[in-house]
N, C-alpha and C positions, 0 to 999 in steps of 0.2 A: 795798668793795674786797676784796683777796684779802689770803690765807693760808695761807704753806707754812712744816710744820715738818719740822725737821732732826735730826737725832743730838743729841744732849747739849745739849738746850735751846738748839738754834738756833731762831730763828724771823725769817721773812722776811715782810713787810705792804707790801702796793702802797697808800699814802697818797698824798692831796693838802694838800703844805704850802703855804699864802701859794696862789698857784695855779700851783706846779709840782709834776706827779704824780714823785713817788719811791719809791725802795725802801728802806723803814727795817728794819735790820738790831739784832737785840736778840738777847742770851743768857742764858738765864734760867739761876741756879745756886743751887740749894735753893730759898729763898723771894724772895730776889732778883732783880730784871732789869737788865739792864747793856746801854747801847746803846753796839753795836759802830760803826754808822753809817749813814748815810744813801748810796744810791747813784742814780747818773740814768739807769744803762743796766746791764743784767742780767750782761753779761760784768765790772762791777765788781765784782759779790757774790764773786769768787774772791777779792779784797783784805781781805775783809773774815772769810776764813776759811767761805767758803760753798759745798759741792760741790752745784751743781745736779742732778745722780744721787741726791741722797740727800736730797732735799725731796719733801714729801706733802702735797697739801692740806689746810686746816685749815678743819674744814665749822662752823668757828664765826662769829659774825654779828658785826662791830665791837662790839657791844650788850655781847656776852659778853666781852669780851678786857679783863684784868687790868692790858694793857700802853696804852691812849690816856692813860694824863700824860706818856708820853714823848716 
């Protein structure tokens, strides 16, 4: 799945929960991650405090991501 991060430890993951594909929405702040939220269609990430202009993909592999217990 994919990965775009944002300004100040936004970070956005195209996941498959149960078997509906979403967009789980996390902000990491120092050594923490805080899930902002889960969304089902991309014009939600605005709700959730996410400017799609300001996300860059994230050429890391699920494997490497810090964030799968959330």
């Amino acid at each position: 799945m994919g990965q775009w991060r944002g300004p100040d430890g936004i970070l956005v993951e195209a996941i498959i929960l149960g078997d509906r594909p979403l967009l789980r929405v996390s902000h990491q702040v120092g050594d923490r991650t805080y899930l902002r939220g889960y969304c089902t269609t991309v014009t939600e990430l605005g709700e959730h405090g996410v400017d799609l202009a300001e996300l860059v993909e994230d050429g890391r592999t699920a494997a490497d991501s810090r964030l799968d217990h959330l």
